[in-house]
C-alpha positions in Angstrom: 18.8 32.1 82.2 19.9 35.2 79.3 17.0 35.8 77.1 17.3 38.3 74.3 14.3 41.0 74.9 13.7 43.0 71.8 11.9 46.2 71.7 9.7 46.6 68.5 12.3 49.2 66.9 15.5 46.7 67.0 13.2 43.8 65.2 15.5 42.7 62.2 13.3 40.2 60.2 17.1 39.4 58.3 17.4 37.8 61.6 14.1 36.2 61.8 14.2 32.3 60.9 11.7 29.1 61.6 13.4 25.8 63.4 11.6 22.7 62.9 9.9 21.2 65.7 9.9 17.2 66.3 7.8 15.5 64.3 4.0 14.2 66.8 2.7 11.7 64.8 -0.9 12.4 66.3 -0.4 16.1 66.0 -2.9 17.9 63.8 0.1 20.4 62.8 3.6 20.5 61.7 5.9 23.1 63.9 8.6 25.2 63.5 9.8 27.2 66.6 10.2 31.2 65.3 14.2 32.3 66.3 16.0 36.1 66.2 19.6 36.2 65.9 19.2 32.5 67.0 17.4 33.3 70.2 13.7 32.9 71.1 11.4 36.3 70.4 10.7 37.5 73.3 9.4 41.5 72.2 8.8 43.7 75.0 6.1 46.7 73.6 6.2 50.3 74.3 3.2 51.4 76.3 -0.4 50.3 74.8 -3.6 51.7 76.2 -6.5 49.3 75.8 -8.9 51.0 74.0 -11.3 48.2 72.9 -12.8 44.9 74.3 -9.8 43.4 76.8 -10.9 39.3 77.6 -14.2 38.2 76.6 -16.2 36.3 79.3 -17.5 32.6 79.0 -21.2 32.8 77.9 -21.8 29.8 79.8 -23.0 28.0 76.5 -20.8 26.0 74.2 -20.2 29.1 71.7 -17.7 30.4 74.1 -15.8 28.6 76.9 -12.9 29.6 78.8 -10.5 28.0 77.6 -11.7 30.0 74.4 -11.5 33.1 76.1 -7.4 32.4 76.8 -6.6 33.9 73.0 -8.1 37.4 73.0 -7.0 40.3 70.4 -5.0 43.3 71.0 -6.2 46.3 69.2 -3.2 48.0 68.2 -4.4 51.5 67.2 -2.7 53.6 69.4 1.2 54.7 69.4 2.5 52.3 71.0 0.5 49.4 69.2 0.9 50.8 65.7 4.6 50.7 66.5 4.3 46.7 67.4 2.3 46.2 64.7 4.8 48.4 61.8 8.0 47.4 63.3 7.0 43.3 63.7 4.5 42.4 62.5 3.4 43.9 59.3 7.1 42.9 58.7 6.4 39.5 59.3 3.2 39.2 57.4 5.0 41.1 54.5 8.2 38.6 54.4 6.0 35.6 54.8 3.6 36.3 52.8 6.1 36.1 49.8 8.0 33.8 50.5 5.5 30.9 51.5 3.4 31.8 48.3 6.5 30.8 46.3 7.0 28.3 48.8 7.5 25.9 46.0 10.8 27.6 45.1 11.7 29.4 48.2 11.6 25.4 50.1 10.9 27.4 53.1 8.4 24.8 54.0 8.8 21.0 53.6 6.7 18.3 54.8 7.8 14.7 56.2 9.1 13.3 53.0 11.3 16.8 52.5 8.8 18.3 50.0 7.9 21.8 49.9 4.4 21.9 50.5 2.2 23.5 47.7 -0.9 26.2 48.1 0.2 27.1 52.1 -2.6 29.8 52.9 -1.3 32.1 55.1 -3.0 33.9 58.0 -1.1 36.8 58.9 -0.5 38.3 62.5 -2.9 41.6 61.5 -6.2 39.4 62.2 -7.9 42.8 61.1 -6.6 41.5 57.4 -8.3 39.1 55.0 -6.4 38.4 52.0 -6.5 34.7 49.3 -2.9 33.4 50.0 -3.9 31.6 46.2 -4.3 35.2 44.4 -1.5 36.4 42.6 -3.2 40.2 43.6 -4.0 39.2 47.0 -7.9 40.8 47.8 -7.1 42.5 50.7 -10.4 43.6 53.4 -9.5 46.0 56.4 -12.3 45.2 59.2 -14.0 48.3 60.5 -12.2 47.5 63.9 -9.1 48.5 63.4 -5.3 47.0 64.0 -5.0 43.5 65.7 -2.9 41.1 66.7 -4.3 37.5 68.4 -2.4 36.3 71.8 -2.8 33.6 73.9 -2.3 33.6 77.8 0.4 31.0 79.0 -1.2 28.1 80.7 0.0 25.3 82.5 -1.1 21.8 84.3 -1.1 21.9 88.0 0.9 18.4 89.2 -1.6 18.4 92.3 -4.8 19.2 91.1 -4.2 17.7 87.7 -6.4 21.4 86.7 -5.4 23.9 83.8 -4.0 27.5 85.5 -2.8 30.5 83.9 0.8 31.0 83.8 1.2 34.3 82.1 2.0 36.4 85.1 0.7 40.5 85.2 2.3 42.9 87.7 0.6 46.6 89.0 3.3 49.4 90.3 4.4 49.0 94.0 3.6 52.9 94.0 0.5 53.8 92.2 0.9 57.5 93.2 4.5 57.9 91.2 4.3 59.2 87.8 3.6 56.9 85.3 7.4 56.5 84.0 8.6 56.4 87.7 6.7 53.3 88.6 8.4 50.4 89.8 7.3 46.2 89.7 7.9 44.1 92.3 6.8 40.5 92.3 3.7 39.4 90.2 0.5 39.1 91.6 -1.4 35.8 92.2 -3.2 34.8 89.1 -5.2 31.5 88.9 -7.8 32.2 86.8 -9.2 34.5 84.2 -11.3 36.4 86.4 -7.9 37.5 88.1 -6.6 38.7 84.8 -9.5 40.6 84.2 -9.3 42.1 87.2 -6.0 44.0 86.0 -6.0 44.1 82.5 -9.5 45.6 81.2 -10.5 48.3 78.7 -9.0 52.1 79.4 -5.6 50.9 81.2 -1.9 50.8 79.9 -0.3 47.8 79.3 3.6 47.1 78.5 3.5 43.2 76.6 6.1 41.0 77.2 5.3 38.7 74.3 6.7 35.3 72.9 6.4 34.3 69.0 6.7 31.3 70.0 5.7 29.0 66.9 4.4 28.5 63.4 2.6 25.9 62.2 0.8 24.3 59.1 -2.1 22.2 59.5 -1.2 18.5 58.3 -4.9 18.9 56.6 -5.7 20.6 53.7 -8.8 22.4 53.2 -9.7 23.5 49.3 -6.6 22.2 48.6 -4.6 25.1 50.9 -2.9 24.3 54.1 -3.4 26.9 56.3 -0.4 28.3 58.5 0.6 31.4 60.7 2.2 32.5 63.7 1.5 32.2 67.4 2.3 34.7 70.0 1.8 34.2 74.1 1.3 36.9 76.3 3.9 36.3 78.9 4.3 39.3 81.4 2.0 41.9 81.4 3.0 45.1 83.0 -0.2 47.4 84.2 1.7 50.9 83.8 -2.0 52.7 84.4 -5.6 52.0 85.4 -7.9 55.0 86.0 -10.0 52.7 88.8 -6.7 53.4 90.9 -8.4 56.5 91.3 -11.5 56.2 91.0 -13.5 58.8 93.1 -14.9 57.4 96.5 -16.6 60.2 98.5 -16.1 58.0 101.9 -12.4 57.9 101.5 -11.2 61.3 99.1 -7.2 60.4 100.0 -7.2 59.0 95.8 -3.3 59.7 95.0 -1.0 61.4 92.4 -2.3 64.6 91.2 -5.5 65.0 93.1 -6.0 67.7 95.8 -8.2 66.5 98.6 -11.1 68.9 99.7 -11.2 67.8 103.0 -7.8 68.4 104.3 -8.0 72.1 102.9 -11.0 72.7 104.8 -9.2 71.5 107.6 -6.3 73.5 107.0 -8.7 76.6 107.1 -10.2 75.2 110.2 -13.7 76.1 109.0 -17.0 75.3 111.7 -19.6 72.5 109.8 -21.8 75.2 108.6 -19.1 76.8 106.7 -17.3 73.7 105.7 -20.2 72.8 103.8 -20.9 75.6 102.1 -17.2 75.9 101.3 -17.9 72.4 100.1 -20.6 73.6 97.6 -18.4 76.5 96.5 -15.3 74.7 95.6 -17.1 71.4 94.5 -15.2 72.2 91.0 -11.7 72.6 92.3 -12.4 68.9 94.7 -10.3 66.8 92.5 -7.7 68.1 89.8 -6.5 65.7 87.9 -3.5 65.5 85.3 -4.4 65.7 81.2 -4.6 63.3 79.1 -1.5 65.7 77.2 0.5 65.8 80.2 0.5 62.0 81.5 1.8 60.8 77.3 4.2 63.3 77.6 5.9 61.7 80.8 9.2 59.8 79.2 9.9 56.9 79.8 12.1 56.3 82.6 15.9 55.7 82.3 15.9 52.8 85.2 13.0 51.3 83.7 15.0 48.4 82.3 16.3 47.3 85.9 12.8 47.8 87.4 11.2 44.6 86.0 11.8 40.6 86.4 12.1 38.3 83.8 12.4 34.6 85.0 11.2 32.3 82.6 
């Protein structure tokens, strides 16, 4: 199957355009199905480290279950996440919001009977926004936490087991001690549940997104007399590009990878007796582990056979 995969810099919202879904009479929602250049958006990000809060656990009450926990936020405040969020999304938000304000002129929205529907309150993408879709001079409040975007891990119904599994499938570097833009996927690994996702995909790493708008819908029931409406977005592939528990120090096993010299085989390079060893181990405990700068790993480019180095089979 050819799917159109978009970086966040060739996003043309005069391409952009809702398709609308078939009509579930028992649906609490009308759909339309979000297209680009008549394809479904499918955005694959530049690099994003996670700087905040990944996937919030169950608290084991009713506040919070897991099947909550499946739409988390992205916090887009570094480059690569601004970029996602300025290229796409504050673009979509920007569009939208005009145009379903005026929605009664525009037509952009019709219900059953073919009628525009009146007073649509919008939720944009940027959940770190607030704004009264019914204010001419929207109020606009920026939350203290910066940039975000909500996604939703892909799920689907086991035939067998008849049980809900996660679908959205994350991948980690065959060759964790290449540089970061020479690291290559192979197949995804085996993810049932969240606890496997969070196993991968947790504060401090870097992430590449392969991300689906994948609809927009209006809920059939007005509140106030607004409907509200917005996009979805599904995480579908996540790509682990970094994860500093790769190389985490363990003092049983020093042999930690890319950019680290290990103290023990110098010493036994120098073929030092145990007395000396460990005094040379107390002398050179500073120069044990040398790792690359923060500077140094952003600068590493991104790789020219990057776009053959990952599967897409949806």
């Amino acid at each position: 199957m050819n799917i159109n995969i978009i970086k966040p810099e060739n996003f043309d919202i005069s391409k952009f355009e809702l398709v609308k879904g078939e009509e579930k009479l028992n649906a609490p929602q009308y759909v339309w199905f979000p297209k680009h250049k008549k394809n479904n958006v499918f955005i694959l990000t530049n690099k994003i480290k996670i700087s905040n809060k990944a996937i919030s656990a169950s608290d084991g009450k009713f506040t919070l279950t897991d099947d909550d926990c499946l739409k988390f936020h992205l916090y887009l405040n570094d480059v690569g996440g601004l970029e996602l969020k300025t290229k796409v999304y504050d673009v979509i938000d920007k569009h939208f919001g005009v145009q379903l304000k005026n929605n009664a002129q525009t037509k952009l929205i019709l219900d059953k009977g073919g009628n525009p529907i009146k007073k649509l309150n919008y939720k944009k993408c940027d959940n770190s926004v607030i704004h009264d879709g019914d204010s001419d001079t929207d109020d606009v409040i920026h939350h203290s936490d910066g940039c975000k975007i909500k996604l939703k891990l892909c799920t689907k119904i086991d035939k067998e087991t008849d049980i809900k599994k996660i679908s959205t499938q994350v991948y980690i570097p065959v060759d964790i001690n290449k540089l970061i833009g020479d690291r290559e996927f192979g197949e995804p690994v085996n993810i049932d549940c969240l606890e496997d996702v969070r196993q991968h995909y947790h504060t401090d790493c870097t992430v590449r997104f392969l991300l689906n708008i994948n609809k927009f819908w209006v809920q059939k029931t007005g509140h106030g007399g607004k409907y509200m409406c917005g996009f979805t977005t599904e995480c579908l592939k996540m790509f682990i590009l970094d994860d500093p528990l790769w190389f985490k120090w363990d003092q049983k096993k020093p042999i930690i990878g890319f950019g680290i010299k290990i103290a023990s085989k110098l010493l036994q390079n120098n073929n030092v007796d145990m007395k000396d060893k460990n005094d040379s181990d107390d002398d050179n405990e500073d120069d044990a582990v040398e790792l690359n700068s923060d500077d140094e790993i952003d600068d590493i480019d991104e790789p020219i056979s990057w776009k053959n180095k990952y599967k897409v089979n949806l």
